[in-house]
C-alpha positions in Angstrom: 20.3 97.3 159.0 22.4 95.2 156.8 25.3 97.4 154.7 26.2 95.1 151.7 29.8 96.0 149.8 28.9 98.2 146.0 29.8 95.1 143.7 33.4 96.2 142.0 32.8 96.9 138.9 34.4 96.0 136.0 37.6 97.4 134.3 36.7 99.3 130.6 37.9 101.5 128.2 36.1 104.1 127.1 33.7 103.7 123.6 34.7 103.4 120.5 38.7 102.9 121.8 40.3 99.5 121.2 43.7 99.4 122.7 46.7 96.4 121.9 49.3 96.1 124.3 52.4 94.1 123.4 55.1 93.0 125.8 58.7 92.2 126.4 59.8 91.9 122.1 64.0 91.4 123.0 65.0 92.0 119.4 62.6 89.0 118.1 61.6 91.2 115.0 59.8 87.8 113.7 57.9 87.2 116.3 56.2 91.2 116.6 55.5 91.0 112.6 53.9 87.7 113.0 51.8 89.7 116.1 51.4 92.8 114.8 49.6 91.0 111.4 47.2 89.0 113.9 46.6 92.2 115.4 45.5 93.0 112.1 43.3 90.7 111.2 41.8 90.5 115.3 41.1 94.2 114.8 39.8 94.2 111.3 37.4 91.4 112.1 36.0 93.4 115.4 35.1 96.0 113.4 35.3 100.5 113.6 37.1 101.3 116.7 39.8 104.4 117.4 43.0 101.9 117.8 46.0 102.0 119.3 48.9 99.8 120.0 51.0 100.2 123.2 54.3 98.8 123.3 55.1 97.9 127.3 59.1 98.3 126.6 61.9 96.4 126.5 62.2 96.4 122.7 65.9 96.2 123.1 68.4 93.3 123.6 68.9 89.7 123.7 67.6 89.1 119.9 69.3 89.3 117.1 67.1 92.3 115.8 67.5 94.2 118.7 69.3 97.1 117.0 66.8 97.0 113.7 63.7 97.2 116.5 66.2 100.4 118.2 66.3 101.9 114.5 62.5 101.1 113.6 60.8 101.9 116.5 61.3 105.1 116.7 59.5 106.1 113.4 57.1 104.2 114.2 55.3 106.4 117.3 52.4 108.8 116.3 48.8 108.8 118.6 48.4 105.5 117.6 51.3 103.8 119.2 52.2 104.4 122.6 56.0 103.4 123.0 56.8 103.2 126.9 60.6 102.9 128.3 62.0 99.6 129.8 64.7 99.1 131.9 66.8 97.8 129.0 66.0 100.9 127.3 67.2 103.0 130.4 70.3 101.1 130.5 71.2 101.7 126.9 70.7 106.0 127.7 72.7 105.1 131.2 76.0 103.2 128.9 75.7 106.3 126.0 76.3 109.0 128.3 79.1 107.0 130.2 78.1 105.3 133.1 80.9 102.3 133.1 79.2 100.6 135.7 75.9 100.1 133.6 77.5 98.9 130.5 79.1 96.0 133.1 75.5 95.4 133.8 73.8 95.8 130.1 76.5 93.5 128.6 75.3 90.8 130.9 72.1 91.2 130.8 71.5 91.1 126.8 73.3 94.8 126.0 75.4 92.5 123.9 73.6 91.5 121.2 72.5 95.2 120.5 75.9 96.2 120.3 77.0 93.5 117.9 73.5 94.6 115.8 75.1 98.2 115.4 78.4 96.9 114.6 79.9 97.1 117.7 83.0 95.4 118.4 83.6 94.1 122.4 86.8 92.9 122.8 88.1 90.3 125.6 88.5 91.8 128.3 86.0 94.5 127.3 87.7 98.0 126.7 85.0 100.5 128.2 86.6 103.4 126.5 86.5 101.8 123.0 83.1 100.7 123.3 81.5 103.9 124.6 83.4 105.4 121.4 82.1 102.9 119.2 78.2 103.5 120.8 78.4 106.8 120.2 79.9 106.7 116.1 77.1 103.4 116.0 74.1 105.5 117.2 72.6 108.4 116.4 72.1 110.4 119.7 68.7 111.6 118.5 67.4 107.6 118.8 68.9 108.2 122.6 67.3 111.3 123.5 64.0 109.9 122.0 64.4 106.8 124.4 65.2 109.0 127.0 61.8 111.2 126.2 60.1 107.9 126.5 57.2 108.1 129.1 57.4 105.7 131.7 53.4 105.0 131.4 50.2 105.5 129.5 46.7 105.4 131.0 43.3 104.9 129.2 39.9 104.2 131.1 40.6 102.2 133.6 43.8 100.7 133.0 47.6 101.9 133.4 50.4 100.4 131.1 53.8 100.1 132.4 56.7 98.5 132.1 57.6 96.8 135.1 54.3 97.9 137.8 53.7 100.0 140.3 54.6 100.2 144.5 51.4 99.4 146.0 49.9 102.1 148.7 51.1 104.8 146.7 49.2 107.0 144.3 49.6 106.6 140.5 50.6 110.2 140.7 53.1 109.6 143.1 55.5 106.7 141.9 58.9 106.8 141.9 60.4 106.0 138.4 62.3 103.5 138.9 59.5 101.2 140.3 57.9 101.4 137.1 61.1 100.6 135.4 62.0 97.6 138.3 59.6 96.8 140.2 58.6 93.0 141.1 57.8 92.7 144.4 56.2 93.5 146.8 53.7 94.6 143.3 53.6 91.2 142.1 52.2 89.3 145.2 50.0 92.5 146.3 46.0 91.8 146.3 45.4 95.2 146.5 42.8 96.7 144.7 44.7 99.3 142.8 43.2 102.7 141.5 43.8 101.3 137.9 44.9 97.6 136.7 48.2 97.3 135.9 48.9 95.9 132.6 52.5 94.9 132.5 55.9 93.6 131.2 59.3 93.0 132.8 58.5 89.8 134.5 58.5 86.4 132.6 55.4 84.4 133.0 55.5 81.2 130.9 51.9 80.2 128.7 49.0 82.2 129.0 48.7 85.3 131.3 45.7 85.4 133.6 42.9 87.6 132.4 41.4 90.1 135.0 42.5 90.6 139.0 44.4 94.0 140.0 47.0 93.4 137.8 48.0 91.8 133.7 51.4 90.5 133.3 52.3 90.1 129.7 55.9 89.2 129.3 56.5 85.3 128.1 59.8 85.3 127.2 59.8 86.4 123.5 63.4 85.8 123.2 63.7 82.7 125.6 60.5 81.2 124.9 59.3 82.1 121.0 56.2 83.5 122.7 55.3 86.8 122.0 52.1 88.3 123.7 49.6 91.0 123.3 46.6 91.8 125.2 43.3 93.6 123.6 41.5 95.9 125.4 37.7 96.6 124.4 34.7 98.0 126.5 34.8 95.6 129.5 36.6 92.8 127.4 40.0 91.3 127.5 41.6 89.1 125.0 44.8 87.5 124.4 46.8 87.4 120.9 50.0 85.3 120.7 52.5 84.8 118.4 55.1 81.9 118.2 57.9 80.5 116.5 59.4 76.8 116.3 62.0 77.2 119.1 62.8 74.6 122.0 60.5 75.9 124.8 62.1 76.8 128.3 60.8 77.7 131.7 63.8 79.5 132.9 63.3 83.0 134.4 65.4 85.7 132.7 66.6 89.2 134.0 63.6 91.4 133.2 
């Protein structure tokens, strides 16, 4: 008797739901209105479906809109936008209510220029004290507390949006937080059929992102590259939307 392998079949979402998820923005307001409109016109020209737009985090930082997109963003969530935490936006809750050693780390790492958005003064050498003061009078704590209610994913059919991925061999149910905030490897390199596809952020991939495979990576460098990137999700097809603007292109690998 031969035993031939069930054909995998492939990942869908269920009908009538259309689904848009954005990645990494970093503050490039520009680039998500110039997105958000071909999302617009890609949706109207598909025709009836229930839509809804995920945003895979990481909203924050780096661009000089970060703190406009900090302000905006959180008006903007209803059931038809899905806004998921990123490790930049866990690193802004982290600084607000005190950890020194985080705003070290955010200020490096593009904390900076969301500061200087809310009229934040640093000073050389940085004065933790008098920035944590200046945070706090800057921003309302009810924008923190939303970003700290921000779910770490979203599911719908057969795929999960995240942030950063997941730690392969272990249930959905089951993963630790901070992978989904962090994660690269070993999630990245893994072949593993997972119990959902991943669609992802937090790592910057240059161009086009590969359509299909365990796993959709959807971070091009907004802010470094003037690539902005959504995916659309319909039935059993996948699609790619980007948006650009006329900066010098780089390859460089930022912090995620």
């Amino acid at each position: 008797m031969v035993f031939r392998r069930r054909p995998v079949a492939a990942p869908c979402l269920p009908p009538g739901r259309r689904v848009y998820a954005i990645g990494d923005i970093h503050g490039e307001a520009d680039l998500l209105i110039s997105l958000l409109n071909a999302i617009r016109h890609d949706s109207s020209a598909r025709g009836p479906a229930a839509v809804t737009l995920v945003f895979l985090g990481d909203f924050i930082d780096r661009g000089r809109d970060a703190a406009t997109l900090l302000r905006a963003l959180p008006l903007a969530g209803d059931d038809d936008v899905k806004v998921l935490k990123g490790n930049h936006e866990a690193a802004l809750v982290d600084v607000y209510r005190g950890d020194e050693e985080a705003l070290a780390f955010w200020l490096r790492f593009g904390g900076r220029q969301t500061l200087e958005g809310l009229g934040v003064a640093i000073p050389d050498p940085v004065d933790t004290a008098h920035v944590l003061h200046a945070l706090r009078a800057a921003l309302d704590v009810g924008v923190v507390d939303w970003l700290d209610r921000l779910p770490h994913a979203w599911t719908c059919g057969d795929y999960l949006f995240v942030h950063a991925g997941i730690r392969p061999r272990v249930r959905l149910a089951r993963q630790d937080p901070d992978d989904l905030l962090w994660i690269r490897e070993p999630f990245l390199s893994s072949r593993r059929r997972h119990e959902k596809v991943i669609v992802h952020g937090h790592t910057f991939t240059p161009g086009r992102p590969q359509l299909g495979g365990n796993r959709i990576g959807i971070d091009t460098g907004a802010h470094e590259t003037g690539c902005l990137t959504a995916l659309g999700l319909e039935g059993e097809a996948q699609w790619l939307i980007q948006a650009y603007d006329d900066r010098p292109r780089t390859t460089s690998e930022p912090f995620g």
